[in-house]
C-alpha positions as CSV (number, residue, x, y, z in Angstrom):
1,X,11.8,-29.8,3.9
2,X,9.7,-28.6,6.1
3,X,7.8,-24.8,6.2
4,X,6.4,-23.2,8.9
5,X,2.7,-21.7,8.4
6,X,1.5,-19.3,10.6
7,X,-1.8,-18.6,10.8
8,X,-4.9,-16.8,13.3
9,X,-4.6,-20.1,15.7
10,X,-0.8,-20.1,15.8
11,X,1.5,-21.5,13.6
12,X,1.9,-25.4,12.0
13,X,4.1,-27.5,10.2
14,X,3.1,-28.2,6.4
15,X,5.4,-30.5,4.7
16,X,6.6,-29.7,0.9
17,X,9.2,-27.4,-1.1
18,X,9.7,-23.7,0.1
19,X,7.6,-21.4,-2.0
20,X,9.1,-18.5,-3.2
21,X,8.2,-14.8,-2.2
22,X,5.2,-13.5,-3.6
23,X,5.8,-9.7,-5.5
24,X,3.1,-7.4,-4.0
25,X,2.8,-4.2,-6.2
26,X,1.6,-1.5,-4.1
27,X,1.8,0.8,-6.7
28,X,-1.8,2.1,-8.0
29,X,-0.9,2.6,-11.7
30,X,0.9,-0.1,-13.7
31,X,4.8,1.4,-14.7
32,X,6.2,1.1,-18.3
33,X,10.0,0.8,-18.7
34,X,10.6,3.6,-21.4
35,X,13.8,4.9,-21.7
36,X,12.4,8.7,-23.0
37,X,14.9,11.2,-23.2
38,X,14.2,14.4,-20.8
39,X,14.8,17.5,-19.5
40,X,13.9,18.3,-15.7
41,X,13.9,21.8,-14.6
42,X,13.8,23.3,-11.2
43,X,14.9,25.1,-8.0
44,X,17.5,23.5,-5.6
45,X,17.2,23.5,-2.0
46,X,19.7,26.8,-1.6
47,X,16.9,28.7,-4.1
48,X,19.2,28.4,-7.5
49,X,17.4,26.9,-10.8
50,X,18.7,23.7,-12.7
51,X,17.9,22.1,-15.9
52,X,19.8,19.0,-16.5
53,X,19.0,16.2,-19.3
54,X,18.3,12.6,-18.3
55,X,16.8,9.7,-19.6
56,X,13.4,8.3,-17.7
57,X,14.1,4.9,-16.5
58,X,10.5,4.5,-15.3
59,X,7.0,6.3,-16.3
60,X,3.0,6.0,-15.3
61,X,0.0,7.4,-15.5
62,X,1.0,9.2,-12.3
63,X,4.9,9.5,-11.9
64,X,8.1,9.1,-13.2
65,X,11.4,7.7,-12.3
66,X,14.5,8.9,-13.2
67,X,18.5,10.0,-12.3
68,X,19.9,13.4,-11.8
69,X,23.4,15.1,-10.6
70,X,21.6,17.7,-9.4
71,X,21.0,17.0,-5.5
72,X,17.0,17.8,-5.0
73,X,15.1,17.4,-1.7
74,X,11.5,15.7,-1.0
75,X,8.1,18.2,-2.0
76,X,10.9,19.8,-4.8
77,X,8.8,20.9,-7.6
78,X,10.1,20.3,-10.9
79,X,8.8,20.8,-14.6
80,X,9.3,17.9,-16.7
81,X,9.5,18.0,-20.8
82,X,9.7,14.7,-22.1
83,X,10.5,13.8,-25.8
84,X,7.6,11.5,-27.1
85,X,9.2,8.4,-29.8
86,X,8.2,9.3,-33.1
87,X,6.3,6.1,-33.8
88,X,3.6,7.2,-31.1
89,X,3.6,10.9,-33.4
90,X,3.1,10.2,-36.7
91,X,7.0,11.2,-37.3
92,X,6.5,15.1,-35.9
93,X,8.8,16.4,-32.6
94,X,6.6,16.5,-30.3
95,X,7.1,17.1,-26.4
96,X,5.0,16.2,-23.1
97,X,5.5,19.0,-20.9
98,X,4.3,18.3,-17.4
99,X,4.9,19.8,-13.4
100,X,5.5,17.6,-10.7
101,X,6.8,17.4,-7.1
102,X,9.4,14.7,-5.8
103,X,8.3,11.9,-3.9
104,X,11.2,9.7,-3.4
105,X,14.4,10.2,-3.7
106,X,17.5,7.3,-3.5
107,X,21.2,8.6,-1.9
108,X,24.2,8.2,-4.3
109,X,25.8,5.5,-3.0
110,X,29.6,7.0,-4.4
111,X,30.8,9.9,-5.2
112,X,30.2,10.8,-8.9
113,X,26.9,8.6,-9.1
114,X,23.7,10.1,-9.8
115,X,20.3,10.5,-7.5
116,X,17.5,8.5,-8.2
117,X,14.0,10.3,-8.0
118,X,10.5,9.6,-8.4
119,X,8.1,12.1,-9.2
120,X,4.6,12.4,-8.7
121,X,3.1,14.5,-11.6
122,X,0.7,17.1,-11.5
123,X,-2.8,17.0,-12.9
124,X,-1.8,19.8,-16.1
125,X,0.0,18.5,-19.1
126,X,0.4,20.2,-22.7
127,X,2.3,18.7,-25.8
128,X,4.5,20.6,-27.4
129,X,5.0,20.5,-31.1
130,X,8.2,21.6,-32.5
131,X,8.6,22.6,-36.0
């Protein structure tokens, strides 16, 4: 097989096996796949406030990803409450509460199929412990 190269001076043939496509993370934190329950509150476009449970399906140092019904626009600013595992407190309910503002948001592709969002968190965070 052979794999065209291109490079500053043009392009060349190099003979061997196709390589496959290199992953380029442009993201500047590394993401953890945690499932964490949550609750995201807000104000939808038409000025009415939601809350609506969800589970993230994405989290960092930085953002969050995660599904709603609730149909949210770009710059939306949301409050997030997120229910830490107990193995990370020592057994006790404890919850992250943060603000954020959407970044990202997917279309439903059907009807009855949730929106995906990414959120870009705030600086401010506070746990809240729950007796």
């Amino acid at each position: 097989m052979i794999e065209k190269v291109k490079s500053k001076k043009g392009s060349k043939k190099v003979k061997g096996t196709k390589k496959p496509p290199v992953e380029v993370n442009r993201r500047r934190e590394w993401r953890f796949e945690l499932p964490l329950p949550a609750e995201i509150e807000g104000q939808l476009p038409e000025g009415k406030k939601f809350a609506e449970k969800t589970i993230l399906e994405n989290i960092s140092s930085t953002g969050a990803y995660f599904s709603l019904d609730s149909d949210l626009v770009v710059g939306a600013k949301v409050n997030l409450s997120i229910e830490l595992p107990p193995e990370f407190t020592e057994g006790k309910k404890i919850k992250l509460c943060l603000d954020g503002e959407t970044v990202r948001l997917e279309k439903k592709e059907r009807k009855g199929r949730k929106q995906g969002v990414a959120v870009r968190f705030k600086r401010d965070f506070r746990f809240q412990v729950e007796d």
